[in-house]
C-alpha positions as a Markdown table, in Angstrom:
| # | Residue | x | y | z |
|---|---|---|---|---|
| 1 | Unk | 163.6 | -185.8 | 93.4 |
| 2 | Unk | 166.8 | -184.8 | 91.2 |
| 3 | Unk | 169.9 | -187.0 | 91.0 |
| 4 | Unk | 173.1 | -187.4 | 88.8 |
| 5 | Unk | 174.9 | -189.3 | 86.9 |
| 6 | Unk | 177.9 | -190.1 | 88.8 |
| 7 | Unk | 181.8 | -189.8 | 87.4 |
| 8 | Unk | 182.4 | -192.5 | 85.3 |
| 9 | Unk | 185.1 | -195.2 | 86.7 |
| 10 | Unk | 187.7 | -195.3 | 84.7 |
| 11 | Unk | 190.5 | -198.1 | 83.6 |
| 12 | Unk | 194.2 | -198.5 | 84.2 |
| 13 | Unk | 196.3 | -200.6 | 81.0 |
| 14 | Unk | 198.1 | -204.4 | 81.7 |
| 15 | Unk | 200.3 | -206.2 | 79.6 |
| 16 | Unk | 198.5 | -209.6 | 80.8 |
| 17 | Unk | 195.4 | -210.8 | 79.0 |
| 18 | Unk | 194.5 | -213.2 | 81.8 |
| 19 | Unk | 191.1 | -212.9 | 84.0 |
| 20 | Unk | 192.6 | -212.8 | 87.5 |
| 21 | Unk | 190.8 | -215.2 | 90.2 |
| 22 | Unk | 187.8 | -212.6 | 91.9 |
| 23 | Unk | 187.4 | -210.8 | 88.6 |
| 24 | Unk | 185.0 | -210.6 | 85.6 |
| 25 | Unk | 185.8 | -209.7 | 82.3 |
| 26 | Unk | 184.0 | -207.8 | 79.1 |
| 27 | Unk | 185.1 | -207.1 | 75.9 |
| 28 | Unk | 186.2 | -203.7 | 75.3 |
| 29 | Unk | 184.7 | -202.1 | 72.4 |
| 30 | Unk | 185.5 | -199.9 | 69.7 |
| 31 | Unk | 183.4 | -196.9 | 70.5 |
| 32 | Unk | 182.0 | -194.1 | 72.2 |
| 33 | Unk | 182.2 | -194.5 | 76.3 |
| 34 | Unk | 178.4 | -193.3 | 77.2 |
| 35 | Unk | 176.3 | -193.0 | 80.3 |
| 36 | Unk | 173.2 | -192.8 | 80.0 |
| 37 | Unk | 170.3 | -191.6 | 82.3 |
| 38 | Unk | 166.1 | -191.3 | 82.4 |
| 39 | Unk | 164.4 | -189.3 | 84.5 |
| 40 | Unk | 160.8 | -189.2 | 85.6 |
| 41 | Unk | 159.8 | -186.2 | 83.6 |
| 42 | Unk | 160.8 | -188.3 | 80.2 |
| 43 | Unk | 164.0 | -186.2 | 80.0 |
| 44 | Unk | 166.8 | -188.5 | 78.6 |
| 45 | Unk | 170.6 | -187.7 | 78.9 |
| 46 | Unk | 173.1 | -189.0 | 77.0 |
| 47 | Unk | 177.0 | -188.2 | 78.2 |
| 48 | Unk | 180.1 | -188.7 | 77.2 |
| 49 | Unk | 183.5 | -189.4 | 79.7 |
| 50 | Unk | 183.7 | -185.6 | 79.8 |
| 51 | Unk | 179.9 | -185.3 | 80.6 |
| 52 | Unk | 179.8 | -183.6 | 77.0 |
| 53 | Unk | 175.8 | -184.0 | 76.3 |
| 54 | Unk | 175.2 | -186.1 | 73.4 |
| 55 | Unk | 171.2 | -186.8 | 73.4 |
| 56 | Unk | 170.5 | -184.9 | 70.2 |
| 57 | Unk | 173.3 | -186.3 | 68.5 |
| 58 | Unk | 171.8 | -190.2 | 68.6 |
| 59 | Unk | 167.9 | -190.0 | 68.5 |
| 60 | Unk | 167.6 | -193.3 | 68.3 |
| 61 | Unk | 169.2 | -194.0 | 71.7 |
| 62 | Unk | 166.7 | -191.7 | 73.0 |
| 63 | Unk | 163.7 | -193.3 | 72.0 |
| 64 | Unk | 164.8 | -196.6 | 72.7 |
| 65 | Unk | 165.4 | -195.2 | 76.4 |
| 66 | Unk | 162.3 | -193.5 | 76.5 |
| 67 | Unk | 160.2 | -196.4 | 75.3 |
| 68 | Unk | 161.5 | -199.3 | 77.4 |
| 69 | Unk | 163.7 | -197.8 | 79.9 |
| 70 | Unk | 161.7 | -196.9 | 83.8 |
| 71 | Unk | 162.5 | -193.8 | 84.7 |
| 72 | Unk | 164.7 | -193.2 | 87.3 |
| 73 | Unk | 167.5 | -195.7 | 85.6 |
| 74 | Unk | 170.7 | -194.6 | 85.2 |
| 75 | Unk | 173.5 | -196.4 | 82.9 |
| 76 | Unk | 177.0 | -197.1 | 81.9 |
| 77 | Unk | 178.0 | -198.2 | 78.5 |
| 78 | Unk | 179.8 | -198.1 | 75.1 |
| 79 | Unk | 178.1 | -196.2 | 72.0 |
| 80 | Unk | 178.8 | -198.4 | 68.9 |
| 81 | Unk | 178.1 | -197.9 | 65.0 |
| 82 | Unk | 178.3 | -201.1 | 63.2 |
| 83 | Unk | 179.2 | -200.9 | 59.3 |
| 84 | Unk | 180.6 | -203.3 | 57.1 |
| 85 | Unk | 180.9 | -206.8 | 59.2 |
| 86 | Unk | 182.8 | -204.2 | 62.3 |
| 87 | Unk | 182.4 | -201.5 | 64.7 |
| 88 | Unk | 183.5 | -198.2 | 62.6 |
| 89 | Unk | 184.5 | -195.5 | 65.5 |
| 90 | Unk | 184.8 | -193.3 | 63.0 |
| 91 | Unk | 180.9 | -192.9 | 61.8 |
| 92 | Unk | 180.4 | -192.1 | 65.2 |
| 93 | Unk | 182.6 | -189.5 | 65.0 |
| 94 | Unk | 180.6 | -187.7 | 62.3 |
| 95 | Unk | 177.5 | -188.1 | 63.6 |
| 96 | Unk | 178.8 | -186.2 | 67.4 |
| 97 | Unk | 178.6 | -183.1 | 65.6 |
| 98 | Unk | 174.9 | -183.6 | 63.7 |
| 99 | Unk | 171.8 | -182.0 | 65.0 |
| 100 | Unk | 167.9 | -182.3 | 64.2 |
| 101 | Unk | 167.4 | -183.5 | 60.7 |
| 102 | Unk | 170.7 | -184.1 | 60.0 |
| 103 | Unk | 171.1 | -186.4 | 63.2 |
| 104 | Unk | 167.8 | -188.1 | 62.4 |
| 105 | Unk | 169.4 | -189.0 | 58.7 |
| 106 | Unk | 172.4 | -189.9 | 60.0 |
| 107 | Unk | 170.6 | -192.0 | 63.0 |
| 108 | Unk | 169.0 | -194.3 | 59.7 |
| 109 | Unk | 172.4 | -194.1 | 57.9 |
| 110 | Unk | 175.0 | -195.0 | 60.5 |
| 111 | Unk | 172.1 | -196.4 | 63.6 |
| 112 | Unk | 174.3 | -196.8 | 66.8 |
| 113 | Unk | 173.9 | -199.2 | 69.5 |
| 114 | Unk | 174.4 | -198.6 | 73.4 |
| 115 | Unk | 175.8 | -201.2 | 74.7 |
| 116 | Unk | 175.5 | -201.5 | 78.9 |
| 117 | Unk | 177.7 | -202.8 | 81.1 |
| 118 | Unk | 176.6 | -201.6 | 84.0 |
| 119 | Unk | 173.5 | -200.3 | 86.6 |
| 120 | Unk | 174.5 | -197.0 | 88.3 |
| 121 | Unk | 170.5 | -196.7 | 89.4 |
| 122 | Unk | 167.2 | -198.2 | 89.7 |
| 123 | Unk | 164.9 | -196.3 | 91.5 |
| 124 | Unk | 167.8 | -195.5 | 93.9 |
| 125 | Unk | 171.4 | -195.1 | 93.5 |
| 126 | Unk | 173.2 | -198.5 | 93.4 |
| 127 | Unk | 176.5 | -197.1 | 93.1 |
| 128 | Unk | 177.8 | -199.0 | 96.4 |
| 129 | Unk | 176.8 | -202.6 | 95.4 |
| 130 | Unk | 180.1 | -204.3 | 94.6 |
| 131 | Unk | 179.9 | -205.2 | 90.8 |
| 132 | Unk | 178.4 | -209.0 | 91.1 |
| 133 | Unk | 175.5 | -207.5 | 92.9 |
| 134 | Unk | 174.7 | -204.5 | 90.3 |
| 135 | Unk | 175.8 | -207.2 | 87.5 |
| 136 | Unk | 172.6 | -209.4 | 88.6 |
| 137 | Unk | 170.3 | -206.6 | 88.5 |
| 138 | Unk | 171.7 | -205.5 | 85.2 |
| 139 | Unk | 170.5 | -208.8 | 83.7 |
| 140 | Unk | 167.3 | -208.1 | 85.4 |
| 141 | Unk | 166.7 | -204.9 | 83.9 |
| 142 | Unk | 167.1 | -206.5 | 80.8 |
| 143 | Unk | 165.2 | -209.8 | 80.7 |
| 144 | Unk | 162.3 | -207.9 | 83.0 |
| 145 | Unk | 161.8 | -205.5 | 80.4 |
| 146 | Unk | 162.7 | -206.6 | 77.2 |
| 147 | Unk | 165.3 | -205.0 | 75.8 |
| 148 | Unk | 166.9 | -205.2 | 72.9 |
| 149 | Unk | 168.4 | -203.1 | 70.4 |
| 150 | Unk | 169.6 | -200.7 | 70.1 |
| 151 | Unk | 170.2 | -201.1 | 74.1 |
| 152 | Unk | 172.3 | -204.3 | 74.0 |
| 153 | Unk | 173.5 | -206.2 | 77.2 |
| 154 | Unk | 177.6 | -206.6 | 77.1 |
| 155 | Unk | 178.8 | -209.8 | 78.0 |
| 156 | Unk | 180.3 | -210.6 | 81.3 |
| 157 | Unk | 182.1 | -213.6 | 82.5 |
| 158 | Unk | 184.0 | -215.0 | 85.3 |
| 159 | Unk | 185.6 | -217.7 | 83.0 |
| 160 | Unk | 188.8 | -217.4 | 81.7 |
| 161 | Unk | 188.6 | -219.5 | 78.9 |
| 162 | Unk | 185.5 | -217.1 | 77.4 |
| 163 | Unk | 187.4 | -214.4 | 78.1 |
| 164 | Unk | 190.1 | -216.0 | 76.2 |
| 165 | Unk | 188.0 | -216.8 | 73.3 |
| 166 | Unk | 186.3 | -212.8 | 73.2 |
| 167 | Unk | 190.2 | -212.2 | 72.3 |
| 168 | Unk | 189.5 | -213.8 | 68.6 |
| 169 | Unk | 186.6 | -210.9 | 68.0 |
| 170 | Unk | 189.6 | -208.5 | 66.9 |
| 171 | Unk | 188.2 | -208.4 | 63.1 |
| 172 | Unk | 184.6 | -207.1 | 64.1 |
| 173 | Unk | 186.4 | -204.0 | 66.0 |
| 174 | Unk | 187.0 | -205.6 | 69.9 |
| 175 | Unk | 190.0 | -203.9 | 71.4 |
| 176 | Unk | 190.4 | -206.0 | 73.9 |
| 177 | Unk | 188.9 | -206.8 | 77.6 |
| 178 | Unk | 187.6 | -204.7 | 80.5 |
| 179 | Unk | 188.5 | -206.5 | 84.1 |
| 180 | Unk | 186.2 | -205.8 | 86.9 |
| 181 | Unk | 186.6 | -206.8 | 90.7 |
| 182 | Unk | 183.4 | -208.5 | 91.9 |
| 183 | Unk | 183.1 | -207.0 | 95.4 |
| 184 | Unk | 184.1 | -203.6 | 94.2 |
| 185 | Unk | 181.5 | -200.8 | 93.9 |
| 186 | Unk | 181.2 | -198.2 | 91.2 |
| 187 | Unk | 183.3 | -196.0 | 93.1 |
| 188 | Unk | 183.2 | -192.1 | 91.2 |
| 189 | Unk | 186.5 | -191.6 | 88.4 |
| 190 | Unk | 188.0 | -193.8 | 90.1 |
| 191 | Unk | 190.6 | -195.9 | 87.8 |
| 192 | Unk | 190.8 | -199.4 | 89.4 |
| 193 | Unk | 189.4 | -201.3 | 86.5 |
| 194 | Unk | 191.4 | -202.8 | 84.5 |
| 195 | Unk | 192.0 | -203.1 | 80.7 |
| 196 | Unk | 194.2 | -205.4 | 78.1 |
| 197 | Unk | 194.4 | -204.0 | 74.9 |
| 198 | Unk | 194.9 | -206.8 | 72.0 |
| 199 | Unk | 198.4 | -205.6 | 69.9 |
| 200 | Unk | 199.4 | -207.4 | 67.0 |
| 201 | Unk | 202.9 | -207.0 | 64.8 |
| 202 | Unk | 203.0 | -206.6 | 61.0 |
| 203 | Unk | 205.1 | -204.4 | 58.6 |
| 204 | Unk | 204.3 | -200.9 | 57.2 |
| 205 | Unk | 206.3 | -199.1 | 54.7 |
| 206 | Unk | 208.0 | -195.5 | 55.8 |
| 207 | Unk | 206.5 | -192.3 | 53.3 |
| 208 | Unk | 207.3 | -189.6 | 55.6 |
| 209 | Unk | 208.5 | -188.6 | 58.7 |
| 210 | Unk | 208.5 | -185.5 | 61.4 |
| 211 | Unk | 211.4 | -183.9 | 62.6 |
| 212 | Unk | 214.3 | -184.4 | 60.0 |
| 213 | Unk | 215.5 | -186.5 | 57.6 |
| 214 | Unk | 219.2 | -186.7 | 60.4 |
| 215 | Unk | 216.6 | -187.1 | 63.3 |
| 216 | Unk | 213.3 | -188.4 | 62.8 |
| 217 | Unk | 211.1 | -188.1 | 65.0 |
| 218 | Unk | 207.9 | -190.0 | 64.2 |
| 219 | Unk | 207.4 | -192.1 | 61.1 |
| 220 | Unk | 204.1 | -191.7 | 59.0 |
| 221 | Unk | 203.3 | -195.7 | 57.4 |
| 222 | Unk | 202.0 | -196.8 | 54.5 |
| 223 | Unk | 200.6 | -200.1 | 52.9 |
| 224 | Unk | 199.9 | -201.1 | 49.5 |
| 225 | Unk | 195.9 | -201.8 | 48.4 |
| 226 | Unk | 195.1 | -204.1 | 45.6 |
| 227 | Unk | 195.4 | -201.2 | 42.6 |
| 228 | Unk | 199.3 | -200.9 | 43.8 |
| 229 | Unk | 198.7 | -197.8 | 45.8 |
| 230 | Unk | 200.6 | -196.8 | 48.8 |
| 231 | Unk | 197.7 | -195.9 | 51.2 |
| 232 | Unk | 198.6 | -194.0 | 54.2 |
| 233 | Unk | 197.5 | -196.2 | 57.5 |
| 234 | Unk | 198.6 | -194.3 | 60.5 |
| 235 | Unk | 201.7 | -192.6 | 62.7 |
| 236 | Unk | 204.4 | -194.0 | 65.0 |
| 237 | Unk | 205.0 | -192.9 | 68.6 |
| 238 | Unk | 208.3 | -190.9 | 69.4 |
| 239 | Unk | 211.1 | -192.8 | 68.1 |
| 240 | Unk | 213.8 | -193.6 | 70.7 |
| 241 | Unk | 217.4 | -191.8 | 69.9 |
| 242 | Unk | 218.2 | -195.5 | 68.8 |
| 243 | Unk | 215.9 | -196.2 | 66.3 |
| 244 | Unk | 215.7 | -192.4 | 65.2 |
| 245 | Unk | 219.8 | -192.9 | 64.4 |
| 246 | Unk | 219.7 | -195.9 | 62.7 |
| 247 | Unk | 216.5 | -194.8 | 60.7 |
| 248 | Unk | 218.4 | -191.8 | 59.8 |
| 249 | Unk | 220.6 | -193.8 | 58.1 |
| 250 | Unk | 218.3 | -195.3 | 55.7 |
| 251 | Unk | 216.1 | -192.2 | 54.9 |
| 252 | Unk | 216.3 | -190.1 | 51.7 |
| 253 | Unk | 214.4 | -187.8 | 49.7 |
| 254 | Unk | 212.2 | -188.8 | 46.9 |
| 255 | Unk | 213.9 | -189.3 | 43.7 |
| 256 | Unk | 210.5 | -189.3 | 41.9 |
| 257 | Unk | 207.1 | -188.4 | 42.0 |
| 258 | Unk | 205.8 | -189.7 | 45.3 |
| 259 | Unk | 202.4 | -191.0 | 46.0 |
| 260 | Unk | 201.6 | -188.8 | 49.0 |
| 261 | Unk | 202.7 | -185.7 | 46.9 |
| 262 | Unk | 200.4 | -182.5 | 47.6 |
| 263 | Unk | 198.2 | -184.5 | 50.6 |
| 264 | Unk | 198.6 | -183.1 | 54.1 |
| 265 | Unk | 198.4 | -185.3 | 57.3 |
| 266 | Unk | 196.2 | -184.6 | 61.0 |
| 267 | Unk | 198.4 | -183.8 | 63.7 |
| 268 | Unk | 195.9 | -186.3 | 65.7 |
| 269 | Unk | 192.7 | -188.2 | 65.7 |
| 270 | Unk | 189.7 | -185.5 | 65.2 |
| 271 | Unk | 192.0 | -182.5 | 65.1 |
| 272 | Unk | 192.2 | -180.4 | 62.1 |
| 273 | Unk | 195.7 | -178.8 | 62.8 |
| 274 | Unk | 198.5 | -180.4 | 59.8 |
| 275 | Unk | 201.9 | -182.0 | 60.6 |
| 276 | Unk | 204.7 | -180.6 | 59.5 |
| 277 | Unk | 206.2 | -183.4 | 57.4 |
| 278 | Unk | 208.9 | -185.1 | 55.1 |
| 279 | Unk | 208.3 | -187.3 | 52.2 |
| 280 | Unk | 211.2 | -189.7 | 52.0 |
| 281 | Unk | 211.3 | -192.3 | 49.2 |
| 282 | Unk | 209.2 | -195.4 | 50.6 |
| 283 | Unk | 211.7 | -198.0 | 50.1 |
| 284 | Unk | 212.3 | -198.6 | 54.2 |
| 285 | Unk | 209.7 | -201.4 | 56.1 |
| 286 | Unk | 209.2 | -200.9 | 59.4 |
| 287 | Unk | 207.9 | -203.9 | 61.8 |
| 288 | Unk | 205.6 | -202.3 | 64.1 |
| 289 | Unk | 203.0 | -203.2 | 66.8 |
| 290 | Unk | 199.7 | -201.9 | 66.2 |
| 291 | Unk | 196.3 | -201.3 | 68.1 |
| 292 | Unk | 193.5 | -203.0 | 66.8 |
| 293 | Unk | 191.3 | -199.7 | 66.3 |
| 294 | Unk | 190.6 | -198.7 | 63.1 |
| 295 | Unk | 188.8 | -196.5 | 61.0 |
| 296 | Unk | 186.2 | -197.3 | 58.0 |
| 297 | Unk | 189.5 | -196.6 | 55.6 |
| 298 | Unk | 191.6 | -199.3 | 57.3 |
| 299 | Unk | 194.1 | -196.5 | 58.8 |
| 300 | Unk | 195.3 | -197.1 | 62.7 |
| 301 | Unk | 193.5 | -195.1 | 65.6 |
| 302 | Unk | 196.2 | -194.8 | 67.5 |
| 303 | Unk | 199.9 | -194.5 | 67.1 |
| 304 | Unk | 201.8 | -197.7 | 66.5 |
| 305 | Unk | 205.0 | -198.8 | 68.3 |
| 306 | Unk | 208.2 | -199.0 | 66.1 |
| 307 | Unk | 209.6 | -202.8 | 66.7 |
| 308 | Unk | 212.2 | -202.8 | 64.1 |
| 309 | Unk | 213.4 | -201.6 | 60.7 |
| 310 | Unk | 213.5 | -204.5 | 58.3 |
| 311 | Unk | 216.1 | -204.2 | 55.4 |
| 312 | Unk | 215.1 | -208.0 | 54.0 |
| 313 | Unk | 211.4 | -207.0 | 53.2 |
| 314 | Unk | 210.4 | -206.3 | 49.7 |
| 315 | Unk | 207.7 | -203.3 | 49.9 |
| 316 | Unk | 205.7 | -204.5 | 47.0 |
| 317 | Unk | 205.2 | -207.8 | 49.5 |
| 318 | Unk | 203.5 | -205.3 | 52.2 |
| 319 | Unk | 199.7 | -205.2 | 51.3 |
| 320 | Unk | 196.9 | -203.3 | 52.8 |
| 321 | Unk | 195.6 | -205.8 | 54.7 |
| 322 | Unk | 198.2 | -208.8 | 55.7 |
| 323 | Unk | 198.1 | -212.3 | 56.9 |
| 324 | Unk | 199.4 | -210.7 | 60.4 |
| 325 | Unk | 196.4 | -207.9 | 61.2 |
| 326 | Unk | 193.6 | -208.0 | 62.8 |
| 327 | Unk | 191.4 | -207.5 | 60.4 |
| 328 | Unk | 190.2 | -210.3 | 57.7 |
């Protein structure tokens, strides 16, 4: 008998980092959203959100699936790579494109870990049990056969004060939390999850910008590291008119050499097409609101939100890696 994975459910962003009464929550992890499926003839598929196939990228998933999973299973989960004390999206990143031998070294190099949050089927399709149901049988699956990694169980809880306390796990690469009805099923690309996103505020310095020096459009940040270097750490949304004006006013050309001189800048996470940008001399701090997604380099995954410029902020007092981020 053939069957399929179904569309992944997807999530819809709050604001509010509270478990709502009826609800569960699980962290949400820095990594590679994953389903994963074994069938009786020992085939394994590995997919991504756009049902890309990604077996041959992570062997080690593979084996781990064939070895302990029964077939007929069907999963949802998270694909992490830890490095470093933190999840590292980026190593991921390189391996989605390595084949073979080259996947096999980077499997021992970079090993990633699946990490399940859900039962989509066990010897049946279980896609219509509300959560709690498919939850318990989850936990099954696991203590019944074993598992371990690199097939890891994600936590789950109905307590708001552990949900609470998963907030503090910002420096090893948690975005945030995942919110689940109990009585809901696994209903196909649906988005009626729910998902918080942990944000925190600190300063960046402004080295360039799109657009013009009149009218900025975006601002690209910097940060000092310990040798005194301004490192480049990630991009701003689209400034409003407001902040663009008053910007504007501060903004002006280098009047030496500057240290982003001769680099060029990605238009967008994994993209290879430039931005067109302006160096501007980075004497202006910006107070910004940043996602907690990072990079092995320390730069910000996603655009940041522009707060406010600060004029009473020395940049030599804006390091790397401040008292205000969420990493150590």
């Amino acid at each position: 008998m053939t069957w399929s994975l179904p569309e992944p459910m997807l999530t819809v962003p709050v604001d509010n980092p509270a478990l709502p009464p009826g609800w569960a929550a699980e962290p949400k992890w820095d990594g590679y959203r994953a389903q994963l499926a074994v069938y009786s003839n020992e085939r394994v598929l590995l997919r991504s959100r756009q049902a890309t196939d990604m077996t041959g990228s992570f062997p080690e998933i593979r084996t781990a699936a064939l070895a302990h999973l029964p077939a007929d299973t069907g999963l949802d989960g998270e694909l992490v790579v830890w490095e470093c004390g933190r999840l590292v999206f980026d190593r991921l990143q390189q391996r989605l494109a390595r084949r073979g031998a080259g996947a096999a070294e980077a499997a021992r190099q970079w090993p990633a870990h699946y990490v399940v949050f859900d039962l989509l089927r066990e010897a049946g399709d279980l896609a219509d049990w509300p959560y709690q149901r498919r939850r318990a049988a989850l936990e099954s699956l696991f203590a019944g056969h074993c598992l371990e990694a690199p097939l890891t169980l994600c936590p789950s809880t109905t307590d708001p004060a552990t949900a609470r306390r998963w907030l503090e796990w910002t420096a090893a690469g948690l975005e945030g939390l995942c919110f689940k009805r109990l009585d809901e099923p696994y209903v196909r690309g649906a988005r009626s999850w729910r998902k918080y996103k942990v944000r925190a505020t600190t300063e960046a310095i402004v080295g360039a910008v799109t657009g013009s020096l009149t009218a900025p459009r975006t601002v690209l940040l910097g940060r000092y590291d310990a040798a005194g270097r301004l490192q480049y750490t990630g991009r701003s949304t689209t400034l409003s008119q407001a902040a663009g004006r008053a910007l504007a006013d501060l903004l002006v050309s280098p009047t030496g050499a500057h240290p982003w001189h001769g680099r060029t800048f990605s238009a967008g996470w994994a993209t290879q097409r430039a931005l067109d940008v302006l160096l501007v001399e980075p004497d202006v701090v910006m107070e910004v609101a940043v996602d907690v997604a990072r990079d092995s380099a320390g730069r910000w995954r996603h655009p940041v939100r522009p707060h406010r410029i600060r004029t009473d902020v020395d940049v030599a007092q804006v390091p790397l890696f401040g008292e205000n981020d969420a990493l150590p």
